[in-house]
Structure formats: C-alpha cells, structure tokens
C-alpha positions as CSV (number, residue, x, y, z in Angstrom):
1,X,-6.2,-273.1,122.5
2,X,-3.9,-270.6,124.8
3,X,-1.1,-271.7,121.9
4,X,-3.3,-270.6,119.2
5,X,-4.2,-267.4,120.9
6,X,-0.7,-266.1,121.7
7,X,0.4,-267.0,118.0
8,X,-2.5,-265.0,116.8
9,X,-2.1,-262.0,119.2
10,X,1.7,-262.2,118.1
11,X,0.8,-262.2,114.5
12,X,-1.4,-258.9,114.8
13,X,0.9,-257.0,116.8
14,X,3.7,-257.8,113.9
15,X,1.0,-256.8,111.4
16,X,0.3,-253.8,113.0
17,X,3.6,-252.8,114.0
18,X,4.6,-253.2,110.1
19,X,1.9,-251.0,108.9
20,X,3.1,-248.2,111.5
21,X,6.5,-248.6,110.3
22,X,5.0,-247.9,106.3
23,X,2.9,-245.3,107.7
24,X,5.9,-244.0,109.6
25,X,8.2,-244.1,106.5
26,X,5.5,-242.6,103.8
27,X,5.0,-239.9,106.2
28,X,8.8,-239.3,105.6
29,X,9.0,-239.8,102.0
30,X,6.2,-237.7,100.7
31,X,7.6,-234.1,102.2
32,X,11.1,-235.4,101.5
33,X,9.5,-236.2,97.7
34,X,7.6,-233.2,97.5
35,X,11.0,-231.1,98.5
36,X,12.8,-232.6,96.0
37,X,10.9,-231.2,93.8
38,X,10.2,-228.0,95.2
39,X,14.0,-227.6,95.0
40,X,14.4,-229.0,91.2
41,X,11.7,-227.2,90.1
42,X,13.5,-223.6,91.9
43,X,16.5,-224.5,90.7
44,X,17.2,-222.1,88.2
45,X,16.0,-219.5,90.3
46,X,18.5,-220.0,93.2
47,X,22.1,-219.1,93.1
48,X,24.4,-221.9,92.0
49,X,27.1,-221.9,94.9
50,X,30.0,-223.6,92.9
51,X,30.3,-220.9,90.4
52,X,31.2,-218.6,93.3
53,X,34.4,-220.5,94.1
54,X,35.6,-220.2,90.8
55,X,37.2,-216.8,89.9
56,X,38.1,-215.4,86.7
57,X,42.2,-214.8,87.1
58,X,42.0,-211.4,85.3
59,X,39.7,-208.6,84.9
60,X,39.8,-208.0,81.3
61,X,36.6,-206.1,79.6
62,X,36.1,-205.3,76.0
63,X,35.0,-202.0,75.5
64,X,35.3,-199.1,73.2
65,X,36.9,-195.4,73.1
66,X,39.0,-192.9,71.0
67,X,41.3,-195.5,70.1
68,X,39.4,-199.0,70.2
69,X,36.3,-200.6,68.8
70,X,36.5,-204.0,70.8
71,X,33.5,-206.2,70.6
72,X,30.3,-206.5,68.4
73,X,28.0,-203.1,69.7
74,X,31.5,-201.5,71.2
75,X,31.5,-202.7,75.0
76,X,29.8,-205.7,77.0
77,X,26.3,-203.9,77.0
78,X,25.8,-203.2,73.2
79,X,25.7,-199.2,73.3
80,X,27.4,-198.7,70.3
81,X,29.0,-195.6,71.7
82,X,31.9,-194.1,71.3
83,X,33.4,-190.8,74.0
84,X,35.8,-190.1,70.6
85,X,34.7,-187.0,69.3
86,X,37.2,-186.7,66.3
87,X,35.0,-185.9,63.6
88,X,35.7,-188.1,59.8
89,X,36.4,-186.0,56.7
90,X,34.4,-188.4,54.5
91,X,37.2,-189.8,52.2
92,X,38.0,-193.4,51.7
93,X,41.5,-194.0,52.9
94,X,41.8,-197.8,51.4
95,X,39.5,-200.4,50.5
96,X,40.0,-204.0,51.1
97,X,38.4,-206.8,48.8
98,X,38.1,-210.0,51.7
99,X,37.2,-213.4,50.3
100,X,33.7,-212.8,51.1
101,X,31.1,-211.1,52.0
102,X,29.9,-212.1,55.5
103,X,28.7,-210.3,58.9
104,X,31.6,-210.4,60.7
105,X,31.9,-207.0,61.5
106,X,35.3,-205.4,62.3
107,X,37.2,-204.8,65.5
108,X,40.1,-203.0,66.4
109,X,42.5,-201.6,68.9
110,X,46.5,-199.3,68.8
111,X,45.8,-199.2,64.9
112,X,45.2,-202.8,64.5
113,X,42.0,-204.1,62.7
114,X,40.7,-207.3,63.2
115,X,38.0,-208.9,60.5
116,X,36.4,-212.8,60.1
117,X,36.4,-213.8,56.8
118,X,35.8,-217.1,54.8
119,X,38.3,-219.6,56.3
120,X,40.1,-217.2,58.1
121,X,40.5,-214.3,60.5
122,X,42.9,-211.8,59.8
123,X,44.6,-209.0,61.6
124,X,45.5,-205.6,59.0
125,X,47.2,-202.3,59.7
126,X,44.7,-199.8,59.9
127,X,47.0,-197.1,58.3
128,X,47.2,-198.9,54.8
129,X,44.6,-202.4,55.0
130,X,48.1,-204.5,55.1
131,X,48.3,-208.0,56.6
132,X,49.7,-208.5,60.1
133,X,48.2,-212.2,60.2
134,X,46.2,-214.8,58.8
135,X,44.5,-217.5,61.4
136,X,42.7,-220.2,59.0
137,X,39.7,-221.7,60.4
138,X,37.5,-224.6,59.6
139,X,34.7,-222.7,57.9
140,X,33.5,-219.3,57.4
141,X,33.9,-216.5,60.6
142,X,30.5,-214.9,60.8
143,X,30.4,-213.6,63.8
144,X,32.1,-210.4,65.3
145,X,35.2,-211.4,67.0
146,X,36.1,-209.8,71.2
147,X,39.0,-207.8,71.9
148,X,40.4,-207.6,75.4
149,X,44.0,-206.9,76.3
150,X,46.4,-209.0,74.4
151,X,44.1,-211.6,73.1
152,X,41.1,-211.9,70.8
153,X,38.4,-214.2,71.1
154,X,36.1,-215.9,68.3
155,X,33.7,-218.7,68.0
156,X,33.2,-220.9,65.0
157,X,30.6,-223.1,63.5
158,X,32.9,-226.4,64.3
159,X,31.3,-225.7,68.2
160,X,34.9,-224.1,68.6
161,X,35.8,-220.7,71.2
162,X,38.8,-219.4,70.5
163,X,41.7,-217.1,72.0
164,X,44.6,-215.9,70.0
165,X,47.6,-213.2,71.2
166,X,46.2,-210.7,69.2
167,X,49.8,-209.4,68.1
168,X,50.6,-212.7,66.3
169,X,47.8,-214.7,66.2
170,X,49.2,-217.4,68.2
171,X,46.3,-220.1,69.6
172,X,46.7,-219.6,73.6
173,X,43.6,-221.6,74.5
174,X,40.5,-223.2,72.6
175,X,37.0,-225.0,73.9
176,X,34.7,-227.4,72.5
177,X,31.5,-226.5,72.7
178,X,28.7,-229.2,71.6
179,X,27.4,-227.9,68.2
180,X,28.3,-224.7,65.9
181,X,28.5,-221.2,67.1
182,X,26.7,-218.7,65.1
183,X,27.0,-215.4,68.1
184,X,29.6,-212.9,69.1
185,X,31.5,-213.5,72.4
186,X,31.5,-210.4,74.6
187,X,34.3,-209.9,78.0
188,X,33.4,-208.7,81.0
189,X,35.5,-208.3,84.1
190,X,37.9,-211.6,83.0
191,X,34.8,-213.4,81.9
192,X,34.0,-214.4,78.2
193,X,30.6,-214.8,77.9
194,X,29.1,-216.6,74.4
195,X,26.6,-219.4,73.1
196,X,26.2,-222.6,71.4
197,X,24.0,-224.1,69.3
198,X,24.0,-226.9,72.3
199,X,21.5,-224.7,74.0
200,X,23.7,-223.7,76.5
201,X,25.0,-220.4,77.3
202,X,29.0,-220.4,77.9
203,X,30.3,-218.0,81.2
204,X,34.5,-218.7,80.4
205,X,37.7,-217.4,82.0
206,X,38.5,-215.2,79.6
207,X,42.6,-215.8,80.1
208,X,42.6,-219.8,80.6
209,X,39.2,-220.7,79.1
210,X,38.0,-222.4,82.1
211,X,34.9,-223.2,82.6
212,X,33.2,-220.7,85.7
213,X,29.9,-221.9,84.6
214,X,27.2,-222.8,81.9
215,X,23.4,-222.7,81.8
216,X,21.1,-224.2,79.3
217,X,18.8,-222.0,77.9
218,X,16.7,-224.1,75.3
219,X,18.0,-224.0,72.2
220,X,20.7,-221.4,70.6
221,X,21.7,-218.2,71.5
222,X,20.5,-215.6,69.3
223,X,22.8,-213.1,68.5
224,X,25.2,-211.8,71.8
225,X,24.8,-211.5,75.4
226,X,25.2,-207.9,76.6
227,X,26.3,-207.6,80.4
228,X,25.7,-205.2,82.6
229,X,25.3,-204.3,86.2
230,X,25.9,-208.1,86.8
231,X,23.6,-209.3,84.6
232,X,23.4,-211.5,81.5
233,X,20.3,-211.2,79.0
234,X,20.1,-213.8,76.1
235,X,17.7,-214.3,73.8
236,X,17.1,-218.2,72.0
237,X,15.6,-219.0,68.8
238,X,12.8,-220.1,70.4
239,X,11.5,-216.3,71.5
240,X,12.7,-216.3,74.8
241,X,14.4,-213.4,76.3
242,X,16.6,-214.9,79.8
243,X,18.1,-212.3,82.3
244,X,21.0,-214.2,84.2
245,X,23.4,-213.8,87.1
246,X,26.3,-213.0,85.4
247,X,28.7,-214.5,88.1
248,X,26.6,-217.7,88.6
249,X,24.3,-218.0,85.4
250,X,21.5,-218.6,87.8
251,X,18.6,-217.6,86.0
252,X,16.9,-214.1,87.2
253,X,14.1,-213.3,84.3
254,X,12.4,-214.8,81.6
255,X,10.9,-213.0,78.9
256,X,8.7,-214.4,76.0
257,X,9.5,-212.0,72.9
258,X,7.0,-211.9,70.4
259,X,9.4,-213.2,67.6
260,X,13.5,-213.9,67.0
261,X,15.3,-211.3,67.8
262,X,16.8,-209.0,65.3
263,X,19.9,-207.5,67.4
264,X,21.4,-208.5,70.8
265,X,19.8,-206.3,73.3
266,X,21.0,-203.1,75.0
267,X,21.1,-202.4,78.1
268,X,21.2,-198.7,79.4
269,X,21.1,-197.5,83.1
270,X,17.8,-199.2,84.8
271,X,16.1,-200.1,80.6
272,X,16.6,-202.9,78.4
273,X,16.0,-203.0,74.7
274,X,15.5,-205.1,71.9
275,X,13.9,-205.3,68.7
276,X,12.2,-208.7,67.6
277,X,11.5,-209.3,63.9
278,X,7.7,-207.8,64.1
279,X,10.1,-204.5,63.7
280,X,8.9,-202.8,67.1
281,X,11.4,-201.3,69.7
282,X,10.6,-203.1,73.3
283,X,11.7,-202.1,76.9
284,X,12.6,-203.5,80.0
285,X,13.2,-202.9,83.6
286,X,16.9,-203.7,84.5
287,X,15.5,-204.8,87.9
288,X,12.8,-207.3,86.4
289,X,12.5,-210.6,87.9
290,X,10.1,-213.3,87.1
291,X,9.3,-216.3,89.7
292,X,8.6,-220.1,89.3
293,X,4.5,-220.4,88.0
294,X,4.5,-216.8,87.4
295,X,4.4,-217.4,83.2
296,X,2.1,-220.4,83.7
297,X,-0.5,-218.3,85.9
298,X,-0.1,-215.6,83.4
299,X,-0.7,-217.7,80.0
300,X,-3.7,-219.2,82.0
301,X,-5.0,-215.8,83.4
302,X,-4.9,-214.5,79.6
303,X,-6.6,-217.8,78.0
304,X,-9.7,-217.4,80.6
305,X,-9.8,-213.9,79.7
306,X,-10.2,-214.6,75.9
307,X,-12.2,-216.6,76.6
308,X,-14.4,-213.8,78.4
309,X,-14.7,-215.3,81.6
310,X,-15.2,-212.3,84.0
311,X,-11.8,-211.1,85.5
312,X,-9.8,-208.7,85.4
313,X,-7.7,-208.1,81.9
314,X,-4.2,-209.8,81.9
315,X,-1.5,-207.4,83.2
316,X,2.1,-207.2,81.3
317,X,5.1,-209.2,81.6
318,X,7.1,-208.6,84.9
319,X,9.5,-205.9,83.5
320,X,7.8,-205.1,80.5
321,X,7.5,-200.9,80.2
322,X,6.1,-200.9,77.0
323,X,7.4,-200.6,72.9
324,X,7.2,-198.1,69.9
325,X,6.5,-198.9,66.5
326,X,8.3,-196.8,63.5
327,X,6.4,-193.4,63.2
328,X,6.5,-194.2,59.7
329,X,4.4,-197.3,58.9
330,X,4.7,-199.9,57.6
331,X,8.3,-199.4,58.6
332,X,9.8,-201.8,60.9
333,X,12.6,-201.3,63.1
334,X,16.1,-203.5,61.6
335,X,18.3,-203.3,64.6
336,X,18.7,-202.3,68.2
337,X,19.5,-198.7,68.7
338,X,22.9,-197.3,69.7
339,X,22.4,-195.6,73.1
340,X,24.0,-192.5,74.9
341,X,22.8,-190.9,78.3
342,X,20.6,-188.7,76.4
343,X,19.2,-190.4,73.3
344,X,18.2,-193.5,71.7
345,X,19.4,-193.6,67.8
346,X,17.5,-196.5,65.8
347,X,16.7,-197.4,62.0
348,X,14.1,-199.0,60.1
349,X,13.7,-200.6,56.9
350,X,12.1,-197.6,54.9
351,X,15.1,-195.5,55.4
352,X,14.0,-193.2,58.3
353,X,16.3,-192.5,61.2
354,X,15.2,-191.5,64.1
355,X,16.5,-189.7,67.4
356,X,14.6,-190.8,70.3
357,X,14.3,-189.1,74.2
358,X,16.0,-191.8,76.2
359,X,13.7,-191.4,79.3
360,X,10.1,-191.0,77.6
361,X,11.2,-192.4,73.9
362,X,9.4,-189.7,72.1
363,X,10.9,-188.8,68.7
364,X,13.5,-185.8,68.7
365,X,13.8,-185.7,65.3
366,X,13.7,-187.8,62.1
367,X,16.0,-188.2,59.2
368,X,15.3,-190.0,55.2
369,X,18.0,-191.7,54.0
370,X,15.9,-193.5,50.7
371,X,16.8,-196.9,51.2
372,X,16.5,-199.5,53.9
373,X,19.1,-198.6,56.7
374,X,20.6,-201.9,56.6
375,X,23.5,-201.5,59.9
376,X,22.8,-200.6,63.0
377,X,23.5,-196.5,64.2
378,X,26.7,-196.0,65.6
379,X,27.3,-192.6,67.8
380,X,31.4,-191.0,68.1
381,X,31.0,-188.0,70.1
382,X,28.1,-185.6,68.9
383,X,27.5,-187.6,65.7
384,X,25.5,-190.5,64.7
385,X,26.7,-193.3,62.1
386,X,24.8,-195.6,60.0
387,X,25.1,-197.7,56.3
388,X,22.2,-198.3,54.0
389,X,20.6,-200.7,51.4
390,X,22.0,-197.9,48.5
391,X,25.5,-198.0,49.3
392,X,26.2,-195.0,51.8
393,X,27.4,-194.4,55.0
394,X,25.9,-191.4,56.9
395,X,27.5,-189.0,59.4
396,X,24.6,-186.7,61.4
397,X,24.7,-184.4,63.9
398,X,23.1,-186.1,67.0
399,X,21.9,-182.9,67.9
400,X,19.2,-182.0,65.0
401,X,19.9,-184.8,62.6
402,X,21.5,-182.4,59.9
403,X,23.6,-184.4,57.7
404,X,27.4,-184.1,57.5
405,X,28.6,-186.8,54.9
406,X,26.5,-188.9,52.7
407,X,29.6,-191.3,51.2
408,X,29.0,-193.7,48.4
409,X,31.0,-197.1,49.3
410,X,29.8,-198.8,45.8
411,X,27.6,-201.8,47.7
412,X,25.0,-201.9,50.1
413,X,26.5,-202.0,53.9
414,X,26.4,-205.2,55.3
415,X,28.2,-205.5,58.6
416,X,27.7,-203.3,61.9
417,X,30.1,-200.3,61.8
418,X,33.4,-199.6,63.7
419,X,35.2,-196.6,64.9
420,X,38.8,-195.8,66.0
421,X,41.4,-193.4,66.5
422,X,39.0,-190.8,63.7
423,X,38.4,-193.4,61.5
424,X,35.4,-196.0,60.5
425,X,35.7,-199.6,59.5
426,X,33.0,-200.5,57.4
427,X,32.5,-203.6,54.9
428,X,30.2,-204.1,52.3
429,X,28.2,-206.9,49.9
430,X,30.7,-206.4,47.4
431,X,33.1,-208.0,50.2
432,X,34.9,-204.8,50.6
433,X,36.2,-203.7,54.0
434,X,36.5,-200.2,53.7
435,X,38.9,-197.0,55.8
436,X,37.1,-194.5,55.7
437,X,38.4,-190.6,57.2
C-alpha cells in the first residue's frame, strides 16, 4: 500500500512538474511569437542596417545646366529646369530620321547627344546629327537613358541595366534584373536608382553596379524615381505612390494614388507632385510619413463613414495637401509640371498651358496652343518649352506667357524635350530627332 502511494505521489509530481515546464515554455514562446511579428510586420518601416555598410565608391549625379541635359526630367528630382538662359532662334539646325519612333527621349552632355532607338542606342554630334556610336541591344530602348560623368546608363526590356563609357560606348558593367525594364534610371550621389518589372526597386553603385540595396514594391515601377533630400518616391502599376530612404530603401510613405501615374513625380523644396491618369495635379508634403495600420484604420474609418455610422468624416492621406484640376474642363493634366523656385509650368490635353504660383498653385496666367500638349514643359532660363499634338514646339516667356516661337517640326512631338549649350533636342512621330536653334 505505502509502495502504491509513493509511485502515485511520484507520478503527480512528474505530471505536474511537466505541465509547469509547458506553461513555463508557452509563456516564453507567445511574446517571443508575437515579437516576431511585431518586427516582420515593421519591417519595412525600420532602417535596413546592411545597406549602411555598403557605400557607393563615387559621387556621380546626373543633372542638367548650360551645357548638359543628363537624365529623363534634367536632374534626379524631375524639375525639368534648366539655369541656361541662352535664348533659341527658332531654326532647325538638322533633322535626324532614327529607326523608329519611340519615347526615348534624348540626353546629352560637351556637344554629345545620346538617343534609344529600335535595337540600339546611339551616341551623335550635336553640331551636325553624325554618328559617334552605335550600342545594339536586344529589343527596342524606350526609356530615357542617365548621364553621369563618363558613363551612361540604360535599362532594357531583357531585365538588363546597363553602363557604357559614354565616349565609345564600351560595356563597363551590366545587371540582370528579374523581368523587363520599361523606366528611366536616374544617379544620385554614386547611386543609380531604377526598376524592374520584378517588383523591385533597384538602389546600384552607379560605377561597379553593385548591389547597395533593393526593395520590393509590388509590382513595376511606373515611370522614374526622382530623389531628393534623401529620399526616393516610386509609383507601381498598381496605384501606389512609395517614399523610400534613399540610402537604405527602407520604406518611409505610402501613398494610394487614385490611378497610374502619368509622369514620375517631382519633387520641389518641402512639395511633391504628380499627375495620375484622372488628369489632376496632386501634392505632397516632402516630410510625410505613414506608419504600420495607419492605411488599414483609414480604409476602415472611411467604409463606417459611408456607411453613415456617426463619426467624424475621414481626414486625408498623411501628406496629402490637396490637388487642382485644369481650369479648363474637361481638360486633363498630360504630365508633371516642370518646376522653378517660383512657378509651376504644366499642360493638359486641350492645349492650354498654364503658369502656376509655386506656393499657393493659383494660375499666373494661361496660354492656347490648339492641340493636345503632348510633352511635358521644359523651362531654360526665363522661358518655358513645350511640343504638341499639331507638330510644334513652343518657346514662352515664363514671365507673362507671351509667345516667342511657334516652330512646325512636321509630326506631332512625342518624346520629353532636351536642352543644351542654346540648343533643343526634340524627336517626333515621324521618328525624327530634331536640332533645333
């Protein structure tokens, strides 16, 4: 009987000392668990440390001035601005017919313009159009190609990036990326930034074509990063705007747009624009930040609401500061503007152009030009540039919006404008790329 007890006393102790020991390692687990998912969850939110450790060996930056036109929008933040203030005569110096007609617009730099074409990027003399150099590619070069010292940088629909000596056209690196690439690559301080169709958004050295670091984003990148101030914005094809530390692609600001994205955004000072395809010009804070569950609350706050449950009506977006439709209905806005310190230039589908107050984006004045403006405004100096739907390139006076030149290039404009050293590079649907002085 005292056998039988022991054993049984023995047996509940073990019992019960094995159900502390669960209890003891649940108790563990569960905040361990639950922080492991805080911390995936946060993730994108945090600063990656490992980009950090991995510097860019140069400092090169695409930009434009007097003498150079360098990336798509003329410098990492898409301004489309130019400090040249030599002023064109309006006469058509040469005319190039290219093997297609694409929307590759042109770069260039020390009298040297650079073009994609079908199969091929080429280099020309921007004295006389001549050919430097051909580099043949796998497929058409749609996209704007990146200048930045010696090299030149260009993505192609084979998932390939890139860099050539821009003097020769000599490969010095290339990367595979894991599906086509259909957006410009922009280069800021030794970085070149650019996207894939693999939903991920590239951050390269720009001299080595390392990788520094790379973000998934959802789906493609539409259009170009710009860059400024350290950081990235984005937008995908599935109408979401993404703000992102530049130096770690850590994820600062997420945006839902209304639609795709026309243009690649603009950034200027402390704003942000953009222009999705309802044709309205948006703006956001430089400084907006969104945090994890913030979107989730938001969609949820605005469903009760239409539903009229009693609270309070759904606030904006973090960052949002409001838009402006074309004072000309039903027009719709084709592009993002070009910016200066001073104005906002931007063109819609009716043919109006308009000058906008940069700081409370009230119209300045207004300008017809009779057909769809088809390229985005350009500004050199005191003067505003833009193509349109009939065939002519406009030079106005940023000022009052008085025209200068109206000059007939014989096709509708087709590919963002480019400016150096007094003259513009523009190209055509004829597949013309034209000098105009």
């Amino acid at each position: 009987m005292s056998n039988n007890l022991h054993k049984w006393f023995d047996n509940n102790e073990r019992g019960t000392l094995r159900k502390s020991r669960w209890k003891t390692v649940l108790m563990l687990l569960v905040p361990v668990g639950v922080l492991i998912v805080i911390v995936l969850y946060l993730t994108p939110y945090f600063r990656n440390p490992w980009p950090l450790f991995r510097h860019p060996v140069s400092t090169m930056t695409s930009f434009s001035g007097p003498d150079r036109w360098q990336t798509s929008g003329g410098d990492s933040a898409h301004t489309r601005h130019s400090p040249g203030n030599t002023a064109i005569s309006g006469s058509v110096r040469w005319s190039l017919a290219l093997a297609g007609s694409l929307p590759s617009s042109p770069v260039t730099a020390d009298g040297i313009v650079y073009v994609g074409d079908v199969g091929r990027v080429i280099a020309l003399k921007g004295e006389d159009g001549s050919v430097i150099w051909v580099y043949p590619t796998t497929g058409p070069v749609e996209t704007t190609p990146a200048l930045a010292d010696e090299l030149i940088f260009f993505g192609l629909l084979d998932g390939r990036i890139i860099a050539l000596d821009r003097l020769n056209g000599e490969v010095q690196w290339q990367y595979q990326t894991g599906n086509f690439i259909d957006n410009s690559p922009v280069v800021e301080k030794g970085v070149l930034y650019i996207g894939s169709a693999d939903g991920n958004l590239y951050a390269l050295d720009a001299l080595n074509g390392k990788v520094i670091w790379k973000t998934a984003i959802g789906s493609s990148v539409r259009y170009s990063p710009s860059v400024r101030h350290d950081t990235l914005y984005a937008a995908n094809n599935d109408n979401q705007l993404f703000g992102l530390d530049a130096r770690t692609g850590a994820q600062r600001l997420l945006f839902l747009v209304s639609s795709l994205l026309n243009d690649a955004p603009v950034i200027t000072g402390d704003l942000v624009h953009f222009v999705p395809a309802d044709g309205k010009l948006y703006t956001l804070s430089h400084h907006a930040r969104t945090y994890p569950g913030s979107l989730f609350i938001k969609r949820l706050w605005a469903q009760l609401w239409v539903m009229g449950i009693p609270i309070p009506r759904p606030t904006a977006q973090a960052g949002s500061m409001g838009r402006i439709v074309s004072p000309h209905q039903p027009g719709r806005f084709i592009s993002s503007p070009a910016v200066t310190p001073e104005r906002l230039f931007i063109g819609d589908h009716l043919g109006w152009c308009y000058a906008l107050d940069a700081t409370r984006r009230t119209v300045l004045w207004e300008f017809n030009a009779e057909s769809a403006i088809t390229t985005a405004p350009i500004t050199v100096g005191d003067q505003v540039y833009f193509g349109s739907q009939g065939g002519f390139l406009y030079s106005l006076q940023q000022a009052d919006g008085h025209l200068l030149h109206k000059i007939y290039l014989g096709a509708p404009l087709t590919a963002n404008l480019a400016y150096s050293g007094g003259t513009m590079f523009a190209r055509t649907m004829d597949g013309r790329l034209h000098a105009i002085d």
